[in-house]
C-alpha positions in Angstrom: 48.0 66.9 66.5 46.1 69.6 68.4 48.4 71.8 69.9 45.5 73.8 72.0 41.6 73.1 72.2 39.0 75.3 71.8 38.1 77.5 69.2 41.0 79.5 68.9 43.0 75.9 68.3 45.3 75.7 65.7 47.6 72.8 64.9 50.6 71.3 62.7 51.0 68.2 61.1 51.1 64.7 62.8 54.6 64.2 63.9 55.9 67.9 63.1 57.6 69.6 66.0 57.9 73.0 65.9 60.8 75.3 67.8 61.1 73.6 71.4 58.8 71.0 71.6 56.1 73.0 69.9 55.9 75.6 73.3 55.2 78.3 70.4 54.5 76.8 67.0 56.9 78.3 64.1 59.2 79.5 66.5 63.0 78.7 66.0 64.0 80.1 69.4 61.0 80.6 71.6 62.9 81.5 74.9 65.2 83.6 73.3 62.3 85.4 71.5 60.3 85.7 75.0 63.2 86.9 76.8 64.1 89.6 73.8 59.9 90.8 74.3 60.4 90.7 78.3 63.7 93.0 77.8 61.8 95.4 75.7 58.5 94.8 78.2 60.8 96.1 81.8 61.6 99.0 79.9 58.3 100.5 81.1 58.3 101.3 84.2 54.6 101.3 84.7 53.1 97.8 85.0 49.7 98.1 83.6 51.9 99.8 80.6 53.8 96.2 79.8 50.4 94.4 80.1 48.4 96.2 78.2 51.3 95.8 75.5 51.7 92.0 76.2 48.1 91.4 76.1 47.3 93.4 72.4 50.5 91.7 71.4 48.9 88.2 72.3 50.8 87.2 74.9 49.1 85.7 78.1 48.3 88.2 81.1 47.0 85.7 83.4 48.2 83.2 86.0 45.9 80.5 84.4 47.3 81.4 81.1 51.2 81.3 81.8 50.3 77.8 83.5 48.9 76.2 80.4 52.5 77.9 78.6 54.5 76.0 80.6 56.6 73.0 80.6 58.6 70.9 83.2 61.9 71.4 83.8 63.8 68.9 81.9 67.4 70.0 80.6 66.4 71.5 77.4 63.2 72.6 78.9 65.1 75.0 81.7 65.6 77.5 79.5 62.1 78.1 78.2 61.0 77.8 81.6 63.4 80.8 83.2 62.4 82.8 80.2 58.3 82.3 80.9 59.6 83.1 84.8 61.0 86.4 84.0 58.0 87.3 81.7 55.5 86.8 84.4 57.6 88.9 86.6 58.0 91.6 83.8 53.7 91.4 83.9 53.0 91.2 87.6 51.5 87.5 87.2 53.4 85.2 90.0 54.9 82.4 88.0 52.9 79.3 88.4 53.5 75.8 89.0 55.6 73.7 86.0 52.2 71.3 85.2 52.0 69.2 81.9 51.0 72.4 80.0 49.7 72.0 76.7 51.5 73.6 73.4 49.9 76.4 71.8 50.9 79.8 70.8 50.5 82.2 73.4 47.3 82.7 75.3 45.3 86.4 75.1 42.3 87.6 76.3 38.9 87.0 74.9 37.4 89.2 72.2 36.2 89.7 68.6 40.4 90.2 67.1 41.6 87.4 69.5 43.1 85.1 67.0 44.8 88.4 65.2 46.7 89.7 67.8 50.5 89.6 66.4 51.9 86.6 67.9 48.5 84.3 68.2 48.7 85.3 63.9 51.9 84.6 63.3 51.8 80.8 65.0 48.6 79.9 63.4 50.2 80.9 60.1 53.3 79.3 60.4 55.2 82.5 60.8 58.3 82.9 63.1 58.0 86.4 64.6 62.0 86.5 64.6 62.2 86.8 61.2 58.5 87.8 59.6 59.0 90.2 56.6 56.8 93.5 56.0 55.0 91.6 53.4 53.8 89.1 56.2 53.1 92.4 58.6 50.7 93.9 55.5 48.8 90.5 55.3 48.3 90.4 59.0 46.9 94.2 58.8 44.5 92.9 55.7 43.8 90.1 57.7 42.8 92.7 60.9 40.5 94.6 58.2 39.0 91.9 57.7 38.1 90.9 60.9 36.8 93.9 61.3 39.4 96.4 62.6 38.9 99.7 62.6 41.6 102.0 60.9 42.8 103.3 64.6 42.7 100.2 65.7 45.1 98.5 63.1 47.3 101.7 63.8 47.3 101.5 67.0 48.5 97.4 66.9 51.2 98.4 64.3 52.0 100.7 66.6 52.9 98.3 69.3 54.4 95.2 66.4 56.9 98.5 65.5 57.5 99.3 68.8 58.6 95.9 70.1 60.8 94.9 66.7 62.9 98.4 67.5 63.9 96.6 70.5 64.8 93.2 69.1 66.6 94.9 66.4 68.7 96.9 68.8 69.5 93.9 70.5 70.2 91.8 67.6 67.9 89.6 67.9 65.9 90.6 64.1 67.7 91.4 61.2 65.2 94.4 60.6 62.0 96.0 61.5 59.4 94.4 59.6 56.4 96.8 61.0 58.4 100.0 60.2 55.8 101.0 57.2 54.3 103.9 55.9 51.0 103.8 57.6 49.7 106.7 56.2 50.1 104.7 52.5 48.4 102.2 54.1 45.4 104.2 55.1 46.2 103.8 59.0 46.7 108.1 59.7 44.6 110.6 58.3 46.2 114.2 57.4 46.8 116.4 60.0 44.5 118.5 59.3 41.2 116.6 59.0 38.4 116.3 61.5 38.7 113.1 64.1 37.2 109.7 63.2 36.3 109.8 67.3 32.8 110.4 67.8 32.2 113.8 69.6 29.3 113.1 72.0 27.1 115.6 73.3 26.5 116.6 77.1 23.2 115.4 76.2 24.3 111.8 74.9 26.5 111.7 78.6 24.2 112.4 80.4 22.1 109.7 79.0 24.7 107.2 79.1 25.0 107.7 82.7 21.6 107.5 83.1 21.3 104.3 81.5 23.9 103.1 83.4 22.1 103.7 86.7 18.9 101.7 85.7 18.2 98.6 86.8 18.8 95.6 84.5 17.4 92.1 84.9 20.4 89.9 86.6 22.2 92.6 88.0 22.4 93.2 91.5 22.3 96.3 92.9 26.6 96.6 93.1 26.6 95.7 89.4 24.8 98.6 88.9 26.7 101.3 91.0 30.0 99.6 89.5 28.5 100.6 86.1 27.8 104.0 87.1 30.9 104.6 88.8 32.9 103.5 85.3 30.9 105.8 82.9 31.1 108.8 85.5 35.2 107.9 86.2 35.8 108.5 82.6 34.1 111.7 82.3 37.1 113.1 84.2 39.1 112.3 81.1 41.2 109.0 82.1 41.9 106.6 79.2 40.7 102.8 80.0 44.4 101.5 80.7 44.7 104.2 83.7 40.7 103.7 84.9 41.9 99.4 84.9 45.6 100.3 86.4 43.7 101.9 89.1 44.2 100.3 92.8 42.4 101.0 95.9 45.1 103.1 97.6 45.0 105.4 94.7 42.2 107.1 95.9 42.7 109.7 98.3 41.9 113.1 99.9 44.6 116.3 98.7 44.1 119.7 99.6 40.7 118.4 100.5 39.0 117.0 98.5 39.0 113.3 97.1 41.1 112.5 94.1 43.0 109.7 92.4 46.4 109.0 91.5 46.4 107.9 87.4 49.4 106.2 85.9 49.2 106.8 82.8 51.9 106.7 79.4 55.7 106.3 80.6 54.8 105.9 83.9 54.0 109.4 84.6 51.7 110.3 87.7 49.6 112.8 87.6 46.5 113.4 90.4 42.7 113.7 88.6 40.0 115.1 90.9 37.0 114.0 91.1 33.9 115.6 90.0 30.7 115.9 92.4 29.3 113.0 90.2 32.1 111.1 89.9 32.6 111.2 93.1 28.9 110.0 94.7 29.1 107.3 92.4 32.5 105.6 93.4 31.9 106.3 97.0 28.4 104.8 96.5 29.7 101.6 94.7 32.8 101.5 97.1 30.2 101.2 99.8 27.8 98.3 98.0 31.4 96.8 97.5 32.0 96.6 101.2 30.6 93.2 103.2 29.1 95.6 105.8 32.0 96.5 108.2 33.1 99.2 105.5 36.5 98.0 105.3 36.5 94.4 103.5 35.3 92.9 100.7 34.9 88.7 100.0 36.7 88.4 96.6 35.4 85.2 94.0 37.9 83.3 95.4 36.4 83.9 99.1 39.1 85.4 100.5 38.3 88.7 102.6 40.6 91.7 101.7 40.8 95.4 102.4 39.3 97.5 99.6 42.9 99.8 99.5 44.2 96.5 98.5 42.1 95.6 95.8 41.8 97.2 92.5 39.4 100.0 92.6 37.1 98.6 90.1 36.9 95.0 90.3 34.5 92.2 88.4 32.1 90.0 90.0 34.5 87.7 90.9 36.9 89.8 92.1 39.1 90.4 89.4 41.2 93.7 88.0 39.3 94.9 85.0 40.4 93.9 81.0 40.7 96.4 78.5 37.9 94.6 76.7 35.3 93.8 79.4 35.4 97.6 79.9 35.0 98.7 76.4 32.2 95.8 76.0 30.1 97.5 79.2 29.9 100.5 77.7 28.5 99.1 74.6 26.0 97.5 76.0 24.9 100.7 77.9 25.0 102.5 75.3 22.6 100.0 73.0 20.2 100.6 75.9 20.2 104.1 76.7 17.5 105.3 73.8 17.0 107.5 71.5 19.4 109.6 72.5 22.4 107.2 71.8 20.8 105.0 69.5 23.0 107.0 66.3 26.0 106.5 68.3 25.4 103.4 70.2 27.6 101.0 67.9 30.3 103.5 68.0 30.5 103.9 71.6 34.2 103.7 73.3 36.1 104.5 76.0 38.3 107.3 74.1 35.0 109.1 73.2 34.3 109.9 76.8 38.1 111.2 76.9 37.3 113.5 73.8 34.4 114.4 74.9 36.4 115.7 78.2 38.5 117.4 76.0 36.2 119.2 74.1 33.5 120.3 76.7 36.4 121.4 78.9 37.8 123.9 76.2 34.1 125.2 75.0 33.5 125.9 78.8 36.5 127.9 78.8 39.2 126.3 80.3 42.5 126.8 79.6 44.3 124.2 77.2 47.5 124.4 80.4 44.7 122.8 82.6 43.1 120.5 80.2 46.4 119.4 79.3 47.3 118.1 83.0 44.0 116.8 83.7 44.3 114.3 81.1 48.0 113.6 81.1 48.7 114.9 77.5 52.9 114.7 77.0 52.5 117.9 74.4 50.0 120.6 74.8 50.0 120.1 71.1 47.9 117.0 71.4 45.3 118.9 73.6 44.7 121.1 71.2 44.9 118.8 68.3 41.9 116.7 70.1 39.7 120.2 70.5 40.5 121.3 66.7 40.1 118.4 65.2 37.1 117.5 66.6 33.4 117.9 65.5 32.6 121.4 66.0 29.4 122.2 68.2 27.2 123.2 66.2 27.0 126.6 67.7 30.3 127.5 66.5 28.8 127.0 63.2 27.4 130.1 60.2 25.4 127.1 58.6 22.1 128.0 60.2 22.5 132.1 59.6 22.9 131.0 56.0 20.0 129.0 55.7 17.8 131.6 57.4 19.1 134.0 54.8 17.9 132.0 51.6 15.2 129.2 52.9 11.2 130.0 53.7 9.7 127.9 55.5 7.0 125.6 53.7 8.4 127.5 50.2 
């Protein structure tokens, strides 16, 4: 029987039921596994931090999603339902109505490693997450390979899959952590001393970008286009893409005057980013396409007219908080049309880079690593500098052309 439809469907045999009434194929215990996950998720206090966990985890992130998750409430079925209640709470998604539901594993986003997100893997493989072993973990990081997955990127998911286990293990709900591996053995971390996988990009390549993002494209209206602007300029100031997408309208505000925003980012730490004389023409300029000409509201896709400080402060056509994802995939596609000037770095083009690239210019400009530090919310002033030493050096900073000049003629 199908147990979701669509592409990302997978299924189990006619007849076969699955943990409780197949609400999570392969699952044993699915509430008490959900509840153990929403324990670990209200551990962080920032909300956008237990999203942006739940969502590369596999879990759903969206009204529409916990809907098609749940079940009604009949005896058994309570349970399960209380235990999807408290995880849309833990998320910020109000808990919807109990409809029919179909079985699945949990919902995620769209995108290329959709079906390879921890969870979504380990119920269309049969797997129960509550007791998967490391050799299970190391097939679903081959399996991520792949699928295409870059090194960081499998890191950064093992990251997460280790993260949550240390919680269900401390609450007895696993025997062990299955995700606690070397990942340095497993080709995940590089040695400290080498130079960053990141690509460094040029203040020639940003500029570009930001041109490119400004130029009219066939379909897009002329907010589309400020929108765009107003993200690539946004993360020149160094935010990563979970603080420029947990960004609300009443975060932006005026301090010792002049405008500024207040960025959430890792642990729930708040930290206030000024904005550059770019950054800041172009949000005020898309703010102000944004508006429905009184200045103050906006009609969202679901027609309803709200006050920008209400909204988030970057929001899709529709009217919708930006994904992780639909970020990363703009910037792409910007990027792949920006010429010759990104065309060697067009494919390789992600949010992070513009944060490097903060780093970096920052520090050859001569600021102090103290400043950098706080402007891009760095725990360990280590890290700053790791980013700047590690990096690409400009090419300035290099002998290589002194020692060419000393041995090479010209046409010899």
């Amino acid at each position: 029987m199908k147990l979701l439809s669509g592409p990302d469907s997978t299924a189990v045999s006619p007849g076969e039921t699955v943990g409780d009434d197949a609400v999570w194929p392969g699952v044993a215990d699915p509430a008490g596994l959900l509840s153990g996950i929403t324990e670990w998720l209200t551990g962080y206090g920032n909300h956008q931090t237990r999203r942006t966990y739940a969502e590369g985890l596999g879990l759903p992130v969206t009204t529409a999603d916990i809907g098609a998750w749940l079940r009604p409430r009949t005896g058994a079925q309570d349970q399960w339902a209380d235990a999807v209640a408290d995880y849309a709470q833990a998320v910020i998604i109000p808990p919807a109505a109990n409809p029919a539901g179909r079985a699945g594993p949990p919902p995620a986003s769209r995108g290329r490693l959709r079906a390879c997100h921890w969870l979504r893997w380990c119920a269309a493989n049969g797997v129960d997450p509550a007791v998967a072993t490391s050799a299970q973990v190391k097939t679903w990081l081959r399996d991520l390979e792949s699928a295409g997955a870059a090194p960081s990127t499998r890191d950064r998911m093992l990251a997460t899959v280790k993260t949550m286990y240390s919680s269900l293990a401390d609450a007895g709900l696993v025997a062990a952590n299955p995700a606690a591996l070397d990942r340095r053995r497993l080709g995940l971390t590089a040695a400290a001393a080498s130079t960053s996988t990141t690509v460094t990009l040029t203040t020639r390549q940003v500029a570009a970008l930001h041109q490119a993002a400004g130029t009219p494209r066939r379909g897009a209206s002329a907010c589309d286009v400020a929108r765009s602007v107003a993200i690539v300029a946004l993360f020149t100031l160094g935010l990563r893409v979970s603080e420029l997408c947990g960004l609300d309208g009443a975060d932006l505000h005026v301090t010792r005057g002049r405008r500024a925003l207040r960025v959430h980012g890792k642990g729930g730490k708040v930290r206030v980013v000024y904005l550059s004389v770019p950054a800041e023409r172009a949000l005020m300029d898309y703010l102000a396409l944004r508006t429905d000409g009184t200045g103050t509201e906006v009609v969202t896709g679901a027609g309803r007219r709200t006050r920008n400080s209400d909204l988030p402060l970057l929001v899709t056509r529709g009217g919708r908080r930006f994904s992780r994802q639909a970020i990363w995939q703009l910037l792409r596609r910007i990027a792949a049309a920006g010429g010759p000037d990104l065309a060697d770095v067009a494919e390789a083009m992600h949010p992070h880079a513009l944060r490097h690239f903060y780093v970096t210019a920052a520090v050859e400009a001569g600021a102090s690593l103290e400043h950098v530090q706080a402007d891009v919310g760095h725990a360990s002033i280590d890290t700053t500098s790791g980013v700047y030493d590690h990096a690409a050096r400009d090419p300035a900073r290099s002998a290589v052309d002194l020692v060419a000049d000393a041995w090479h003629v010209e046409g010899a």
